[in-house]
SEMAR-626253 format. One record per residue (C-alpha): residue number from 1; residue in three letters; x, y, z. Coordinates in nm, 4 decimals, padded with zeros to 6 digits. Each point is the difference from the previous one (the first is absolute). Example, Ala and Ser with C-alpha at 12.3 -4.5 7.8 and 13.67 -1.06 7.14 Angstrom:
# residues 2
> 1; Ala; 01.2300; -00.4500; 00.7800
> 2; Ser; 00.1370; 00.3440; -00.0660
# end
This chain:
# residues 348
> 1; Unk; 07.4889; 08.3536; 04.1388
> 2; Unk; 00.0423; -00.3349; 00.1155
> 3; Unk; -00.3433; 00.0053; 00.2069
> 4; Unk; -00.2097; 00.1104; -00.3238
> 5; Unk; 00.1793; -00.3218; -00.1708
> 6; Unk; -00.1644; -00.1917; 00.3126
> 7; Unk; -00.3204; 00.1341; -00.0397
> 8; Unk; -00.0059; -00.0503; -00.3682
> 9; Unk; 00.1657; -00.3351; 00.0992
> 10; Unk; -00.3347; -00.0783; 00.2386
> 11; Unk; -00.3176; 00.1538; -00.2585
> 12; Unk; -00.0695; -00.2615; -00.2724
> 13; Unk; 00.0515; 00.0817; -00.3370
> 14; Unk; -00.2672; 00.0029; -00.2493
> 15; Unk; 00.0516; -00.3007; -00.1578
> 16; Unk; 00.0034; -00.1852; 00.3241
> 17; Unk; -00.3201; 00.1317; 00.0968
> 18; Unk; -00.1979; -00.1037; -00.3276
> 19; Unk; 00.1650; -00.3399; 00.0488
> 20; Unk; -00.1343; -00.0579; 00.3446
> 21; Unk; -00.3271; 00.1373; -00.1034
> 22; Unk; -00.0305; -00.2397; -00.3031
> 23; Unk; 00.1377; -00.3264; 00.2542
> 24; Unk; -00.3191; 00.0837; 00.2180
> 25; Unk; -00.2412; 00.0421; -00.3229
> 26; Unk; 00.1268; -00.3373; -00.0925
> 27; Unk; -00.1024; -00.1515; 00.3351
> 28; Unk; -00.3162; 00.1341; -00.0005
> 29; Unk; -00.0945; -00.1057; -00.3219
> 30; Unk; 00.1387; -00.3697; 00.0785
> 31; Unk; -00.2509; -00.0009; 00.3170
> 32; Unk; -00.3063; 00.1319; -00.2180
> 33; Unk; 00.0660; -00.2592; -00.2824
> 34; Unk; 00.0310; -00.2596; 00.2824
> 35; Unk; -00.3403; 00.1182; 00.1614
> 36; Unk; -00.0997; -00.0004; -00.3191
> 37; Unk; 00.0476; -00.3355; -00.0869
> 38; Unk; -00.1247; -00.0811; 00.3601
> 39; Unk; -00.3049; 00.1607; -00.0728
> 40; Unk; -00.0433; -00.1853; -00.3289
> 41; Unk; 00.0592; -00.3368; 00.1653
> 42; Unk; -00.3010; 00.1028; 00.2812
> 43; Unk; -00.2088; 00.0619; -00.3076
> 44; Unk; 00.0940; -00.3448; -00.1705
> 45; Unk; -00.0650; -00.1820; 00.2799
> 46; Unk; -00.3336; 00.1493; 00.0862
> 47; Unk; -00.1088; -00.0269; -00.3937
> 48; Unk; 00.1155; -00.3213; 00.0572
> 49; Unk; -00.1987; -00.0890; 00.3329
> 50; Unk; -00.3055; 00.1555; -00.2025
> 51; Unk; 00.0180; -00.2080; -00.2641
> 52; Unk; 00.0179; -00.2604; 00.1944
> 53; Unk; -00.3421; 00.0632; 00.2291
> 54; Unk; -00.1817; 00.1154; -00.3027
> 55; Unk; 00.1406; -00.3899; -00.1585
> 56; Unk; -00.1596; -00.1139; 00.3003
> 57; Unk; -00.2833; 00.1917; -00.0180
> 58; Unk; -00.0937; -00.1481; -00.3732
> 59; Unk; 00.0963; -00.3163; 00.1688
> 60; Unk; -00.2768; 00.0062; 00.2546
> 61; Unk; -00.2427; 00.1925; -00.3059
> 62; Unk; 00.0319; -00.2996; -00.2533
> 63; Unk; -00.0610; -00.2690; 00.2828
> 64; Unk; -00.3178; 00.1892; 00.1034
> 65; Unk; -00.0502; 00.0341; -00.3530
> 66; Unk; 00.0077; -00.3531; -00.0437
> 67; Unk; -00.2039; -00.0652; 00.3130
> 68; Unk; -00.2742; 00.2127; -00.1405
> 69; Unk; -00.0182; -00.1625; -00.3179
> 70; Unk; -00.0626; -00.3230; 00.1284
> 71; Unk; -00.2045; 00.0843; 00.2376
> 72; Unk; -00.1920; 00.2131; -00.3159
> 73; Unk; 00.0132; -00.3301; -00.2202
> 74; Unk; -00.1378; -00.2227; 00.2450
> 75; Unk; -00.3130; 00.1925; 00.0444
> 76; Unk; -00.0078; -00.0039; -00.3127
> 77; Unk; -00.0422; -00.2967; -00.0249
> 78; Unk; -00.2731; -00.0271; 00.2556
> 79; Unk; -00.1904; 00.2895; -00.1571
> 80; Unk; 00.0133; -00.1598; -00.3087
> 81; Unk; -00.1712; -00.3815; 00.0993
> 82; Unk; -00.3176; 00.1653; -00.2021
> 83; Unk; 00.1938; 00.0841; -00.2789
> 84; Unk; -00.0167; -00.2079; -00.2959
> 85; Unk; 00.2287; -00.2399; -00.0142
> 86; Unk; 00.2916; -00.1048; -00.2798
> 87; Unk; -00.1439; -00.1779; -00.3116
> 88; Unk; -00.3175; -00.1535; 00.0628
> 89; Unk; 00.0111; 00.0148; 00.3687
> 90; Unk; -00.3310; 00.2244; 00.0883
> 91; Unk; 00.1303; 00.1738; 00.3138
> 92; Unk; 00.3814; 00.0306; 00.1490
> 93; Unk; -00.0892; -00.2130; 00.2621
> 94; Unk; -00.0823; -00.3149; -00.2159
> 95; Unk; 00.3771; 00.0573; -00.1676
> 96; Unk; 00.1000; 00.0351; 00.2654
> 97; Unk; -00.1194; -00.3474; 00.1803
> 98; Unk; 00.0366; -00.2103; -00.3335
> 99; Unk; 00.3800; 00.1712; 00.0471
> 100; Unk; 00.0322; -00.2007; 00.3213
> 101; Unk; -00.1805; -00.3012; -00.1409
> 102; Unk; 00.2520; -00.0233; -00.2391
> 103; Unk; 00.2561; -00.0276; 00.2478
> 104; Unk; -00.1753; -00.3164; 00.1473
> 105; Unk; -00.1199; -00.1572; -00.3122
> 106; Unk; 00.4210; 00.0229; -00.0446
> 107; Unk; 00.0344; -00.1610; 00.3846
> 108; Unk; -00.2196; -00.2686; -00.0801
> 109; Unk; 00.2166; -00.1029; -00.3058
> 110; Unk; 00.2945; 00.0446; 00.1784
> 111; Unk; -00.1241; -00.2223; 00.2713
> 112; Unk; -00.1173; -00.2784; -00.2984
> 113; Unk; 00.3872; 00.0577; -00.1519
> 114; Unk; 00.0981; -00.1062; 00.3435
> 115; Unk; -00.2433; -00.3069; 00.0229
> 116; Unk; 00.0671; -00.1133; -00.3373
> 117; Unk; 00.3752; -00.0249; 00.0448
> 118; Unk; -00.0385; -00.1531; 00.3197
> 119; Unk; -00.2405; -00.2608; -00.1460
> 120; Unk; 00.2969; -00.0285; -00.2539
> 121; Unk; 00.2805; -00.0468; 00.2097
> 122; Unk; -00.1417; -00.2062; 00.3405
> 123; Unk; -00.3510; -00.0436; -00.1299
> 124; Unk; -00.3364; 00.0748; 00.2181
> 125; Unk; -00.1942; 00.3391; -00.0148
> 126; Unk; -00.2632; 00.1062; -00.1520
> 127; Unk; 00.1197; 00.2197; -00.3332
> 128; Unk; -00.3367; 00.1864; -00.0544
> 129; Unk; -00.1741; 00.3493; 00.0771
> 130; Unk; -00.1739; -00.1660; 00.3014
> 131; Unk; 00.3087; -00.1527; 00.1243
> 132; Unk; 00.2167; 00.3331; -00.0275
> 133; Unk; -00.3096; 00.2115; 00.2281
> 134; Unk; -00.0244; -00.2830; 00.2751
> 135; Unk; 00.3548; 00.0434; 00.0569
> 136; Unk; -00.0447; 00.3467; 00.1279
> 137; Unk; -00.2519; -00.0867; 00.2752
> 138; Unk; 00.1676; -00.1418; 00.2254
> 139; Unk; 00.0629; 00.3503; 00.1773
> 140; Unk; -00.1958; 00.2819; 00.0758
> 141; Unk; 00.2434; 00.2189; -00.2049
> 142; Unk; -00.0490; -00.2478; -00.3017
> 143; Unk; -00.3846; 00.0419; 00.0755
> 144; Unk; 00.0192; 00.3959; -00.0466
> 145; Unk; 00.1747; -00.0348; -00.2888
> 146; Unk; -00.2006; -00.1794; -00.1539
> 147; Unk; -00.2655; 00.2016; 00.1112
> 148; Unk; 00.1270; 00.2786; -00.1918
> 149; Unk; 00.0937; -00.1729; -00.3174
> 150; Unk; -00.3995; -00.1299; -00.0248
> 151; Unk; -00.0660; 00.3427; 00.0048
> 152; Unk; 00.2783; 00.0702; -00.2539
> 153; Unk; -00.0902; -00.2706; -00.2368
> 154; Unk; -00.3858; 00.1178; 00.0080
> 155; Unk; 00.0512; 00.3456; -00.1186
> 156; Unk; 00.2625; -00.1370; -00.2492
> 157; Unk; -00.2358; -00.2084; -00.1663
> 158; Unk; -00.2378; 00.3075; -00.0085
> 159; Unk; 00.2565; 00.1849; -00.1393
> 160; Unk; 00.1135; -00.2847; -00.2713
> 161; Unk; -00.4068; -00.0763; -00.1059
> 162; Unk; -00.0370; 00.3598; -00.0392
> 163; Unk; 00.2850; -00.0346; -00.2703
> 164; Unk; -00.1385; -00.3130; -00.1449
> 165; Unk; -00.3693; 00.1452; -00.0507
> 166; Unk; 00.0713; 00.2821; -00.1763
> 167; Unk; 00.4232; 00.1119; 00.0599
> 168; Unk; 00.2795; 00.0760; -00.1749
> 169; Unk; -00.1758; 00.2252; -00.2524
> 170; Unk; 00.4107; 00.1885; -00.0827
> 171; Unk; 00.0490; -00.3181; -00.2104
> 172; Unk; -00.2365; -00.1743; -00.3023
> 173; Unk; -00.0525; -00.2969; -00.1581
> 174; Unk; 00.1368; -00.3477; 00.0924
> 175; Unk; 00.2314; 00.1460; 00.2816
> 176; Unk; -00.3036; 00.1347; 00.1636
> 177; Unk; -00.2014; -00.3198; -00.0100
> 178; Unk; 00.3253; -00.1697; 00.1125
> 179; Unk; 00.0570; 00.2196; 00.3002
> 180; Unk; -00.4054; -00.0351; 00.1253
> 181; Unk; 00.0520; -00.3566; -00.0046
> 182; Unk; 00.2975; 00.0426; 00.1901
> 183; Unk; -00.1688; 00.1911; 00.2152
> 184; Unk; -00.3329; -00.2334; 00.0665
> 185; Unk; 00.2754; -00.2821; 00.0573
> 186; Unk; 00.1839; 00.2095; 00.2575
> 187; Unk; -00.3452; 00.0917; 00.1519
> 188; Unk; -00.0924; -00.3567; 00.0423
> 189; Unk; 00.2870; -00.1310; 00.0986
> 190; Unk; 00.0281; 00.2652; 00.2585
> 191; Unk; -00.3420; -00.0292; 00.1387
> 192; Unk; 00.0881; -00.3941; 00.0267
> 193; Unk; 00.2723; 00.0692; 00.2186
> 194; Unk; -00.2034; 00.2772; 00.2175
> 195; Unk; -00.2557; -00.2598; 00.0353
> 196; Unk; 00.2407; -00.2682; 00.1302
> 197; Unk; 00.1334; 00.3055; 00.2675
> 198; Unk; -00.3842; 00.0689; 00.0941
> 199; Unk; -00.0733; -00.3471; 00.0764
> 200; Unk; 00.3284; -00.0561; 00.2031
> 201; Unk; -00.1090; 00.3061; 00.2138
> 202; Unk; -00.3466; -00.1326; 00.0623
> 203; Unk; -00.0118; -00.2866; 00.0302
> 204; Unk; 00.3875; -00.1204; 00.0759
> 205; Unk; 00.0191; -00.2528; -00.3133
> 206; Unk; 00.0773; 00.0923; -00.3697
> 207; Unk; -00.2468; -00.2717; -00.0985
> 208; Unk; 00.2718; -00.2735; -00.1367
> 209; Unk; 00.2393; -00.0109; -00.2462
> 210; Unk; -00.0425; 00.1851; -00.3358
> 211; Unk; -00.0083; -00.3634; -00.1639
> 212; Unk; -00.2956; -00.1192; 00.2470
> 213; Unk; -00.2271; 00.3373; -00.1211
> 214; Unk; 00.1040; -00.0936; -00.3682
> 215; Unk; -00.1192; -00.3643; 00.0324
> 216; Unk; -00.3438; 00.1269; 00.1669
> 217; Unk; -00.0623; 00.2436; -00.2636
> 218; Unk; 00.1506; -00.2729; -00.3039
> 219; Unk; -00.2919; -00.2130; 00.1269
> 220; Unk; -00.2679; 00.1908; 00.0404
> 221; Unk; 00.1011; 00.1060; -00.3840
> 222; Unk; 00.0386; -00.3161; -00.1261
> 223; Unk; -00.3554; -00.1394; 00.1988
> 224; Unk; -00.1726; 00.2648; -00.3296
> 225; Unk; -00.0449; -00.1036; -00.3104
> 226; Unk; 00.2405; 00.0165; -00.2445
> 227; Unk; 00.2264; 00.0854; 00.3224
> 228; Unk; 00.3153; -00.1582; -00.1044
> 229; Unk; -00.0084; 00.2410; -00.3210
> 230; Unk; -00.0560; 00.3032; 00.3067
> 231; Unk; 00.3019; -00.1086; 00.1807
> 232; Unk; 00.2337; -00.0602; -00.3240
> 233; Unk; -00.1107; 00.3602; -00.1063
> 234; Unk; 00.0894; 00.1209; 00.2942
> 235; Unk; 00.3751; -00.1765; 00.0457
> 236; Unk; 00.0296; 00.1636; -00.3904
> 237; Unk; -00.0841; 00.3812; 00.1105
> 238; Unk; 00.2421; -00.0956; 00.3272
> 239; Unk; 00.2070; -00.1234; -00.2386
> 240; Unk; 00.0136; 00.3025; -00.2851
> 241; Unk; 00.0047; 00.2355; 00.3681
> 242; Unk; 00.3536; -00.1665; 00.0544
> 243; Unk; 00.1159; 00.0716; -00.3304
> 244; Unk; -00.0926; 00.3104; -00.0026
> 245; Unk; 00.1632; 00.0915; 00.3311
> 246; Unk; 00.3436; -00.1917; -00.1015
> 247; Unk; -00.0295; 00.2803; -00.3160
> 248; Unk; -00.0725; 00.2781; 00.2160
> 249; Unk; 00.3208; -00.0732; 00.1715
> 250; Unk; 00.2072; -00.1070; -00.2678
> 251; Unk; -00.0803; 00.3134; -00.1910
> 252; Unk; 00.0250; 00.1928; 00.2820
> 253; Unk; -00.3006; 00.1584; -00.0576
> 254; Unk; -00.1105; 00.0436; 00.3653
> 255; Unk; 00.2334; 00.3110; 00.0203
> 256; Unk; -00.2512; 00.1782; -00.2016
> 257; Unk; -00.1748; 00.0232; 00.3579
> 258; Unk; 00.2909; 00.1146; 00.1525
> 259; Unk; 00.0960; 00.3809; 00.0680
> 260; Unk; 00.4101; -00.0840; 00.0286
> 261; Unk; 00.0603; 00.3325; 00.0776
> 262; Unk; -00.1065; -00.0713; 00.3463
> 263; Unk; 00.2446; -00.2461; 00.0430
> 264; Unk; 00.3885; 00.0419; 00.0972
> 265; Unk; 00.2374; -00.0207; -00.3656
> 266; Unk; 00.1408; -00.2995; 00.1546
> 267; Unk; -00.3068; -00.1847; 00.0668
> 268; Unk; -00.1714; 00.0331; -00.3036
> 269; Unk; 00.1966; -00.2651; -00.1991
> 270; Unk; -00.0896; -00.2248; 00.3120
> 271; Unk; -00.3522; 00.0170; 00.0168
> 272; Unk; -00.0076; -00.0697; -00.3486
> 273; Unk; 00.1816; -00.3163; 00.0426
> 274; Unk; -00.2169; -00.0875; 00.3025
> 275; Unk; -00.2914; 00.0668; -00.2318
> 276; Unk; 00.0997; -00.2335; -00.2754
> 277; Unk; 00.1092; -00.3028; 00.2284
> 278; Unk; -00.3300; 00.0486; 00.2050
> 279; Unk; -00.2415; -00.0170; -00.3274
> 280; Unk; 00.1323; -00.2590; -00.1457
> 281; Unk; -00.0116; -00.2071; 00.3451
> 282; Unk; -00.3631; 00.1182; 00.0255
> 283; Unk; -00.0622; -00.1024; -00.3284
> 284; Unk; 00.1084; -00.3872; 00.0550
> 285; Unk; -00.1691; -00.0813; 00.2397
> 286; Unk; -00.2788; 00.1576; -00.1068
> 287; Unk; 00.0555; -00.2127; -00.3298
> 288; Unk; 00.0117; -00.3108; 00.2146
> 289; Unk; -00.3084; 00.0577; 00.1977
> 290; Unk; -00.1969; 00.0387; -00.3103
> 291; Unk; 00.1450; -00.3082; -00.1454
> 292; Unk; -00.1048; -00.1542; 00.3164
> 293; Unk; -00.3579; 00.0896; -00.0832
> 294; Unk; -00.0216; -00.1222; -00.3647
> 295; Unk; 00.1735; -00.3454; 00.1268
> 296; Unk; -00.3122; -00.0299; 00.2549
> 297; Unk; -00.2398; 00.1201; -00.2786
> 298; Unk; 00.0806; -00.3322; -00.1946
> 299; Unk; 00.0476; -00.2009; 00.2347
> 300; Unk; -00.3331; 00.1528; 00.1683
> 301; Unk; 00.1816; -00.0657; 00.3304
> 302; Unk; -00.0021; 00.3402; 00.2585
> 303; Unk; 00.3144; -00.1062; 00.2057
> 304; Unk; 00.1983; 00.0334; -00.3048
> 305; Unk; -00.0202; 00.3677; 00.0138
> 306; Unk; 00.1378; 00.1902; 00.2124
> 307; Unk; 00.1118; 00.3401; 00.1436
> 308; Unk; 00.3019; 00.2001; 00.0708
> 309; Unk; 00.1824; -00.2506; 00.2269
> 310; Unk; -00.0915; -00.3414; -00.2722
> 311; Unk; 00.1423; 00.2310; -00.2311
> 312; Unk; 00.3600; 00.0075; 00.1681
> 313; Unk; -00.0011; -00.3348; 00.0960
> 314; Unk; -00.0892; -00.1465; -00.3172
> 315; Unk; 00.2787; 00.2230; -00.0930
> 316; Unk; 00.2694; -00.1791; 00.2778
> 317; Unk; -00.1463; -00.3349; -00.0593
> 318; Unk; 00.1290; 00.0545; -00.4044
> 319; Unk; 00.4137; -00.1197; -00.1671
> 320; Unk; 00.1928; 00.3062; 00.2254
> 321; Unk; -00.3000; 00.0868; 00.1471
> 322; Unk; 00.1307; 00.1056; 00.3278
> 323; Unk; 00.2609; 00.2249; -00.1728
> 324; Unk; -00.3068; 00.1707; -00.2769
> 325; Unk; -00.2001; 00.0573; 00.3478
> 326; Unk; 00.2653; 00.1851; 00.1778
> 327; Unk; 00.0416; 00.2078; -00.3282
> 328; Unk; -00.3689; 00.0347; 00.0177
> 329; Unk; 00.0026; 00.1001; 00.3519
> 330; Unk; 00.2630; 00.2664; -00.0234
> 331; Unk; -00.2297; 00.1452; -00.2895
> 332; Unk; -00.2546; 00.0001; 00.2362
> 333; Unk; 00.1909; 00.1951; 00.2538
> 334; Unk; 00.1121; 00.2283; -00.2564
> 335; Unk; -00.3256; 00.0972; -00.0899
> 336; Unk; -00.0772; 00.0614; 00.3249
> 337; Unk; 00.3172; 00.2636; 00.0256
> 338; Unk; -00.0730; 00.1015; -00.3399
> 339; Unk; -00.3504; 00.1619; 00.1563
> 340; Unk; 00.1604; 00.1406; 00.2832
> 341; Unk; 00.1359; 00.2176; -00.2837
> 342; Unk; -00.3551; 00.0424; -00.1958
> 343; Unk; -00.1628; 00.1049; 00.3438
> 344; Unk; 00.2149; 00.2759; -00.0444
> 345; Unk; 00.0680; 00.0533; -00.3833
> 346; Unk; -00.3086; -00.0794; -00.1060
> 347; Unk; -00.2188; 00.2545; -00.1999
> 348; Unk; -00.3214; -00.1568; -00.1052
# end
């Protein structure tokens, strides 16, 4: 009797059995959920690494991408030269010159800003178109630039007469007649300057002073008959020229030429400014130069009229002249900024 008790004593009882059975279950299960979430973490982190290489992958696309499409827009804009051009500019490759002869018809009122206001402030200089070009020969890199703004001013004025003869046909009326004769001023006044540049590179002079080529031609007008009435026509038309310019910038209408939208928000307001100080600068000493005419047309004496650089310093010579001139001459150099902005804006 007493070994059966031991041996019942020693064999597990049901109970005891299922427990230790369900203890080992509940290990098992712990170590699957663990490998489990193992497993899941492995499979984060390499969804996570692959997100990452394809990231880098788009990375590397949209900088090709970007690549090619420059590379695409550039020859585009070789294979287009032949094209026809913006406005009245006949092929691409005139726009695209009179483009860059905006940008130094801008330089070379810069540089008479800078003149001007040096004239104004320690005297000395030579505050004209001619003075402004000379200035950049004295190195070969001021040579090639001017080089290329010749070039840039030529197929500018092509582009500009083009307009004048027979341009601007979106608009009607009195605003088209107004913008042609803007346009066959700009054109002369251009092929003035290019003319100045040409000379320089040939021959190493710009031929004098604005003034001296004003007296010349004053004289030989005045030598006519009836001359005096030539000349005091033509300081009137310089004259009504200046007006007209101080309106166009006053009203602001110059922006009609503008495409904005190709300029930054925060420049637009800018340019505009620019554009109205520059006009109206334009437009007096335009004013003055034709007033210089009709005062030699009555007094039938050529060295009363004069160019450009008279112009200014008849200007400094007057009550607060020096302080008008260096207002002048930051118009000037305004203007010149001003078609930095136009060489790029510009849609006519």
């Amino acid at each position: 009797m007493t070994t059966t008790s031991r041996e019942d004593a020693q064999e597990p009882t049901g109970d005891a059995a299922e427990a230790d059975t369900s203890r080992e279950d509940a290990a098992s299960s712990r170590n699957e959920r663990r490998a489990e979430e193992q497993a899941l973490r492995a499979e984060d982190r390499a969804d996570d690494a692959g997100r990452r290489a394809e990231r880098s992958d788009d990375t590397g696309e949209q900088i090709e991408g970007r690549a090619e499409q420059a590379a695409q827009k550039a020859y585009s804009e070789l294979a287009g030269l032949g094209a026809s051009g913006e406005g009245e500019a006949p092929v691409r490759a005139v726009e695209l010159l009179g483009r860059v002869g905006l940008v130094g018809y801008g330089l070379v009122h810069v540089l008479i800003g800078v003149i001007a206001v040096h004239v104004a402030w320690r005297g000395g200089g030579q505050p004209d178109q001619q003075g402004a070009l000379t200035g950049l020969t004295g190195s070969g890199i001021g040579v090639a630039v001017l080089a290329v703004m010749v070039v840039g001013l030529l197929a500018f004025a092509v582009w500009q007469g083009l307009a004048a003869a027979a341009g601007f046909r979106w608009t009607s009326g009195m605003t088209r007649v107004r913008k042609r004769v803007g346009a066959g001023a700009k054109t002369i006044a251009v092929l003035a300057v290019a003319v100045v540049g040409i000379r320089l590179l040939v021959t190493g002079s710009s031929g004098g002073s604005s003034s001296s080529s004003t007296e010349g031609v004053t004289a030989g007008l005045l030598a006519l008959p009836a001359g005096w009435i030539v000349v005091g026509l033509l300081g009137v038309v310089v004259v009504v020229i200046g007006v007209i310019m101080s309106y166009t910038g006053i009203a602001r209408t110059f922006s009609d030429d503008l495409d904005y939208d190709r300029l930054p928000d925060r420049l637009r307001r800018p340019v505009e400014v620019l554009g109205v100080a520059g006009h109206v600068a334009r437009a007096v000493a335009f004013a003055i130069v034709g007033v210089l005419f009709v005062v030699a047309a009555l007094q039938t004496d050529p060295a009363r009229a004069g160019g450009l650089d008279q112009a200014l310093t008849t200007l400094a010579a007057q009550p607060y002249g020096p302080f008008l001139l260096l207002a002048v001459g930051a118009g000037f150099a305004a203007f010149g900024v001003y078609s930095f902005a136009e060489a790029w804006a510009r849609r006519i």
